[in-house]
matplotlib code that plots the C-alpha trace (Angstrom):
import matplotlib.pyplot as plt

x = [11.8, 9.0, 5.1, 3.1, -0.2, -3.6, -5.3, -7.8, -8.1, -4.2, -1.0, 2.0, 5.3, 6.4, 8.7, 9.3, 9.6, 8.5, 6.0, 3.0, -0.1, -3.4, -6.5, -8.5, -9.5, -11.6, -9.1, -7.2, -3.9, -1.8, -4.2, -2.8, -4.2, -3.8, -3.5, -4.8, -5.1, -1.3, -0.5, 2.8, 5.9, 9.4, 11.4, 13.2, 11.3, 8.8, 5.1, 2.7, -0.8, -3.4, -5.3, -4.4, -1.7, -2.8, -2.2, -0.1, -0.8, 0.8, 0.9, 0.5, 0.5, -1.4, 1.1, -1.5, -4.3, -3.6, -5.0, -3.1, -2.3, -5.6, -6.2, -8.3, -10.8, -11.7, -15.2, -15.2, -17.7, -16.3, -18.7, -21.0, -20.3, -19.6, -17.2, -16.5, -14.0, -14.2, -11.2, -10.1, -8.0, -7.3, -7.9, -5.4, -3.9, 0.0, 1.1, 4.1, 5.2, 5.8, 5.9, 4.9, 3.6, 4.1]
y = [-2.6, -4.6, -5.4, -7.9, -6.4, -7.1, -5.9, -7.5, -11.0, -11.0, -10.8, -8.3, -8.0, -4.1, -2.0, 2.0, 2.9, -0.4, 0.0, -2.5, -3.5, -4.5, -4.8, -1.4, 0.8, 3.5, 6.8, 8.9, 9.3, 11.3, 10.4, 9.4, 5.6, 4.3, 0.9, -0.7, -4.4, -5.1, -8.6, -8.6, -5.8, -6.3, -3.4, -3.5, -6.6, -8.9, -8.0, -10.5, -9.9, -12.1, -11.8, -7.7, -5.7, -3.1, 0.7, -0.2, 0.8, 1.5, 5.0, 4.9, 7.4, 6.2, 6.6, 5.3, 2.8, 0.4, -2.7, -6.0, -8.1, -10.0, -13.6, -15.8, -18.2, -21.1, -23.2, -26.5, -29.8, -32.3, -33.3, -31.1, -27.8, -25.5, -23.0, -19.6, -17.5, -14.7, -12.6, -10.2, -7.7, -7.4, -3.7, -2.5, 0.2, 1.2, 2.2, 3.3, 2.9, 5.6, 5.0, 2.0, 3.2, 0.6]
z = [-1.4, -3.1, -3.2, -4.2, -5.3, -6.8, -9.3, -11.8, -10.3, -10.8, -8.8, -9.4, -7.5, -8.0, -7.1, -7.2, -10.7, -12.5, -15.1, -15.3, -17.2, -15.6, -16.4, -17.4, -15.0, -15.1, -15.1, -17.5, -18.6, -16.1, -13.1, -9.5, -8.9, -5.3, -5.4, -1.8, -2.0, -0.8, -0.3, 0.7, 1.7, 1.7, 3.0, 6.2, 7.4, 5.5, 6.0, 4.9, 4.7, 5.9, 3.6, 3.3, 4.8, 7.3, 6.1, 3.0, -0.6, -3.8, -5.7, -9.3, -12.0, -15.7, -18.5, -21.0, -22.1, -24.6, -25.7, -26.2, -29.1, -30.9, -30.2, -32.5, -31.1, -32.9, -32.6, -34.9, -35.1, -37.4, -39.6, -39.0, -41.3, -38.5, -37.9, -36.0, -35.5, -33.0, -32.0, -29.0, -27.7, -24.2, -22.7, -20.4, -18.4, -18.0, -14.5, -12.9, -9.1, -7.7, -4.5, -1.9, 1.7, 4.5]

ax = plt.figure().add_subplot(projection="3d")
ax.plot(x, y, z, "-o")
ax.set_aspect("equal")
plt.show()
């Protein structure tokens, strides 16, 4: 049995057990996150949402925050004596299925 959630603006297909990183939410480590915004379910039959499925969500439990690797950003004019460099890290939170209701 699978899922396709979302979460962030993004799209994850899950199942029980996986282990995924979104985008930070505001919880602690160890808290239960139910995840609502179901797209699709496959268990016994295929249940596609339009643009939600009815009743379904996804159980989650936090198994840490994190942040992702940096990226450098680069500005340049040619010519023109400018330059910037600005970096980032990505915030994040780790979840793991527990369970997906139908």
């Amino acid at each position: 049995m699978y899922a396709v959630i979302e979460s962030g603006g993004k799209q994850y297909r899950v199942s029980e057990g996986d282990v995924i990183d979104v985008e930070r939410l505001p919880v602690q480590v160890g808290d239960q996150v139910e995840l609502d915004r179901v797209l699709l379910v496959s268990g016994e039959a295929l249940k596609i949402g339009k643009p939600l499925v009815e009743g379904a969500k996804v159980v989650t439990r936090v198994e840490g925050l994190g942040q992702g690797h940096k990226i450098r950003v680069w500005k340049y004019r040619a010519k023109e004596r400018y330059r910037r460099r600005q970096g980032h890290r990505q915030v994040y939170s780790r979840l793991r299925v527990e369970k997906i209701v139908a």
